[in-house]
C-alpha positions, 0 to 999 in steps of 0.5 A: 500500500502506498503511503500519501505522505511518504512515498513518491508516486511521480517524478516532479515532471509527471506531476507538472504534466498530469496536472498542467502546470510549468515545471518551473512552477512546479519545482518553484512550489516544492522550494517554497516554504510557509511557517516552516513547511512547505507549501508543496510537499516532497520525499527523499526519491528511493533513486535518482529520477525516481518518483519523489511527489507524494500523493498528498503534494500532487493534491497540495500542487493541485488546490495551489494552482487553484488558489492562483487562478483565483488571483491570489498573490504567493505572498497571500497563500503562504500568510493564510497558509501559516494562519492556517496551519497554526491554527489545525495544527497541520503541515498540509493545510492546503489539502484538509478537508477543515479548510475545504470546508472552512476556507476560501470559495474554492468549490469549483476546484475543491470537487476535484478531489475526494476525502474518504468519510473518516479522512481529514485528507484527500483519497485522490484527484480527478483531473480536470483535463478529461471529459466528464463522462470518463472521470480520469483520477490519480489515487495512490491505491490504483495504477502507482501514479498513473492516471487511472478511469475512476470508474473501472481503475483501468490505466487511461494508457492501456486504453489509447495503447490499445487505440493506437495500435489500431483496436476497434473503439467497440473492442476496446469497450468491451475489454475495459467495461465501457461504452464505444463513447467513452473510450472514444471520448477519451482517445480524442481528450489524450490526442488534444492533450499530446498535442 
């Protein structure tokens, strides 16, 4: 079982592609640092280039680039970021499930991820990229990292290899569960992303 504090489930590239966000930014993000702890959150890699992203800093690196479509400044984050995090006592406030329901206006943004019922802390993330009708997550407890389809677990690359390499979208529905509209939507949302 995969840790979602702990162990690194993406490298900082991964991260900065699933979630669309420049890797300069991104590494900015894991230097950065409020009331002594950073604001994106970062493992010791097992290896060198191996994942060094936790789960948890994949969904802090999601909620902060919210934050800053809001139009908040850095300077704002990291303030309510300490406020915060003295007050729950908490290294990852940007992710607690008290500040999602206490905090900033964040409900378009904040439904792109999942607490379970007795977790103070996200389960997984939807990305945002993918059509709504073939939901796309990161959950550390399916695909070690990789996108997966929330609804059969099934790693969105097993779908478009298949795609690619020339399966018939009602073949490929068939093996995964799914409707020929969904893998076909899904195909053509990873062809406009690649390009």
């Amino acid at each position: 079982m995969v840790d979602r504090f702990t162990d690194g489930l993406l490298t900082p590239t991964e991260t900065s592609s699933y979630l669309e966000i420049p890797s300069s930014t991104l590494t900015s993000w894991l230097k950065g640092r409020a009331a002594g702890a950073p604001l994106v959150h970062q493992v010791e890699p097992v290896r060198k280039n191996q994942p060094s992203v936790p789960f948890i800093a994949v969904a802090e690196a999601h909620v902060l680039r919210s934050l800053r479509s809001l139009g908040l400044r850095m300077s704002e984050i990291r303030e309510a970021a300490a406020a915060v995090r003295n007050a729950f006592d908490t290294p990852y406030v940007l992710v607690s499930k008290r500040i999602a329901t206490d905090g900033a206006d964040m409900s378009g943004y904040l439904r792109y991820l999942t607490w379970d019922a007795d977790d103070d802390f996200p389960s997984s993330l939807r990305l945002r990229q993918y059509p709504d009708s073939v939901p796309v997550v990161i959950d550390p407890r399916f695909g070690r990292g990789l996108p997966v389809i929330a609804a059969n677990r099934v790693p969105v690359k097993a779908v478009t290899d298949l795609w690619e390499a020339g399966e018939t979208v009602e073949d490929i529905a068939y093996e995964f569960d799914m409707t020929p509209e969904q893998v076909d939507s899904l195909c053509h949302a990873v062809v406009r992303l690649a390009a």
